[in-house]
C-alpha positions as CSV (number, residue, x, y, z in Angstrom):
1,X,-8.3,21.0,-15.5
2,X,-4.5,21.0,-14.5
3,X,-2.0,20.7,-17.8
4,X,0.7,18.7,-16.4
5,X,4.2,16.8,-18.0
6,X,4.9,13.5,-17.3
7,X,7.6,15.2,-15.5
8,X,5.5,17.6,-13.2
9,X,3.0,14.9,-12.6
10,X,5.6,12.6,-11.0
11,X,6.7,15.5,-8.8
12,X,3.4,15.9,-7.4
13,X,2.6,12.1,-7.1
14,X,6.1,12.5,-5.0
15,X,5.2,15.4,-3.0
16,X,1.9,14.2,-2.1
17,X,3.2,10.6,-1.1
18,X,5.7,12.9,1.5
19,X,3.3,14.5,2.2
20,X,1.1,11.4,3.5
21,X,3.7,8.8,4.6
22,X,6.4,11.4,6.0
23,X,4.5,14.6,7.4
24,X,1.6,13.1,8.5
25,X,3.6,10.8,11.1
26,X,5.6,13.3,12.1
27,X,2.8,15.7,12.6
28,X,1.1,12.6,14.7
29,X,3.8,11.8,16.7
30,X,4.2,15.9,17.5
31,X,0.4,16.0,19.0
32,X,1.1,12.4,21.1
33,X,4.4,13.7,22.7
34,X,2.3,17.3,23.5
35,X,-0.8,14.8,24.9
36,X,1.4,13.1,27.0
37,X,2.4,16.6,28.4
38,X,-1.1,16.6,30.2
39,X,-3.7,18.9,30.7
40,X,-4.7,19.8,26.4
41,X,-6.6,22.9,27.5
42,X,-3.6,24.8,28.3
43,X,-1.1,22.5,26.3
44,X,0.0,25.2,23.6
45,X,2.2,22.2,21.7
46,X,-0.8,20.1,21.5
47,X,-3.0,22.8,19.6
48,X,0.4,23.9,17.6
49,X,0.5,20.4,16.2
50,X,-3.2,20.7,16.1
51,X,-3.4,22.7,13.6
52,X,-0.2,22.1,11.4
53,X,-2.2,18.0,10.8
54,X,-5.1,20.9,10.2
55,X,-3.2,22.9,7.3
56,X,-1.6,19.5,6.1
57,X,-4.8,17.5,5.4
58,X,-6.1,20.7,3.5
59,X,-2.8,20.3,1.4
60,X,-3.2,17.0,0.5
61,X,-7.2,17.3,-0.1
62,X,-5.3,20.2,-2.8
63,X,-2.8,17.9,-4.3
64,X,-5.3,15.1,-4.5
65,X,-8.1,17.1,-6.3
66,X,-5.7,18.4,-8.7
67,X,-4.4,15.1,-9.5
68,X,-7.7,13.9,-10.5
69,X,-8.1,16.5,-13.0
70,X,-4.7,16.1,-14.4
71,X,-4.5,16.0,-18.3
72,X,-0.9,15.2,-19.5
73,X,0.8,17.2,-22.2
74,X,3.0,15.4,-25.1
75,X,5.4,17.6,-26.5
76,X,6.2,15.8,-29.0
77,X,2.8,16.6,-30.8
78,X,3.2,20.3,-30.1
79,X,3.7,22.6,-33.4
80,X,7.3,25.0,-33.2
81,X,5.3,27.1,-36.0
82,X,3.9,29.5,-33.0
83,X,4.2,29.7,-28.7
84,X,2.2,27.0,-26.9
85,X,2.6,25.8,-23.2
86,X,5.7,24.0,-23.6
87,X,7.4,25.8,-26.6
88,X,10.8,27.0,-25.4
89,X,11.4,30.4,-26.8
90,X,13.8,33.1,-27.4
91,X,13.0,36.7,-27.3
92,X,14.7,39.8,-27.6
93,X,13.7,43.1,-25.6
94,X,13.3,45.6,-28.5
95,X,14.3,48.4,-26.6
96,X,17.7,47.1,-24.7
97,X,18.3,44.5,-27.1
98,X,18.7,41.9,-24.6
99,X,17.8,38.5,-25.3
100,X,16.2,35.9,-23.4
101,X,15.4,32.1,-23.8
102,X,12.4,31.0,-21.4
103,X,10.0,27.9,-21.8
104,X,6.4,28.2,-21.2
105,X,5.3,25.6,-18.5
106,X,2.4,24.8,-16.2
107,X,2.0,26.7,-12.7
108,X,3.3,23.9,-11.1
109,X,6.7,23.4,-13.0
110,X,7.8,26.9,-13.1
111,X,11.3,27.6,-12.5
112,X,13.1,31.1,-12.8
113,X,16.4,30.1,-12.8
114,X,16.3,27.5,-15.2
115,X,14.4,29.2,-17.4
116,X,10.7,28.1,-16.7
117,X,8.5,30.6,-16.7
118,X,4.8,29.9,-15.9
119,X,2.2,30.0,-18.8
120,X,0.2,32.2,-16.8
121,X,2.7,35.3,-16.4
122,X,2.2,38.3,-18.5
123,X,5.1,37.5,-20.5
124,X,3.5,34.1,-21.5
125,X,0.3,35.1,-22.2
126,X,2.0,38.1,-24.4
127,X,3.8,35.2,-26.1
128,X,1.2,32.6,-26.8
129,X,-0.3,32.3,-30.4
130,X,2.9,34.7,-31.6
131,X,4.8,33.6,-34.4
132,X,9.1,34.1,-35.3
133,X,9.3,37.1,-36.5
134,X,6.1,38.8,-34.5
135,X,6.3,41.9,-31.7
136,X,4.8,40.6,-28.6
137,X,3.6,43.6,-26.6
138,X,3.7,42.6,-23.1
139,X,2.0,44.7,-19.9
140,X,3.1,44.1,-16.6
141,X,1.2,44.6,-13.6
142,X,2.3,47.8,-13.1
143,X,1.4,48.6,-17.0
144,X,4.2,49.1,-18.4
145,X,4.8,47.6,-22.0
146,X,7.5,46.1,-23.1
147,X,8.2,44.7,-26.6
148,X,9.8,41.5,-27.5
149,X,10.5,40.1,-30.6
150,X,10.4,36.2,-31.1
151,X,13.6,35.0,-32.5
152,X,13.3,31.2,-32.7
153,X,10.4,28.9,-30.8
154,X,11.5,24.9,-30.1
């Protein structure tokens, strides 16, 4: 099952229609210039191309299987009482006191720099089911734990 917005959905519904209507011509004209170069044995172009209309079915076959397992998430019947996928929360680091405001958002929508942080990064998985108020003891990958209070969750 893929968790999906509205919003995410129609970005991949986007990115797969490039994909189709845009890549695959261009991938197609690519391997009929490099046939027209002759002999396909030795005609490095030709198996170049090859293999990038190789890579790019495979990528559509992906974005096509996970659209027909996409479940949409409404936000609007989401509780702010503790951290779901989709909560937008703010945390403080308990031991610099720096504060952070981050929503929790599917694999595909994740953005850094505006504050999207996938749901499945330790810090979101530390934060789910927490509460305002509650420590969230978060290990990274390399084990270290940090502690973050939850200040507010919208």
């Amino acid at each position: 099952m893929t968790y999906l917005t509205k919003e995410g959905l129609n970005k991949l519904r986007k990115k797969l229609e490039h994909l189709e209507n845009i890549e695959r011509r261009r991938i197609s004209s690519q391997i009929a210039e490099a046939r027209d170069k002759g002999d396909l044995s030795e005609n490095a172009e030709y198996h170049a191309a090859k293999e990038a209309q190789f890579f790019l079915e495979i990528h559509i076959r992906k974005l096509k299987e996970k659209l027909s397992t996409v479940r949409i998430i409404d936000s609007s019947k989401l509780s702010n009482s503790k951290v779901f996928i989709l909560s937008t929360v703010k945390i403080k680091n308990i031991k610099y006191g720096s504060e952070h405001i981050y929503t929790l958002v599917p694999e595909e929508e994740s953005n850094l720099q505006i504050g999207k942080i996938s749901i499945n990064t330790p810090i979101s998985l530390g934060l789910l089911g927490k509460k305002v108020g509650e420590i969230a003891h978060i290990k990274l990958p390399n084990n270290t734990i940090i502690d973050y209070e939850i200040l507010e969750i919208s």
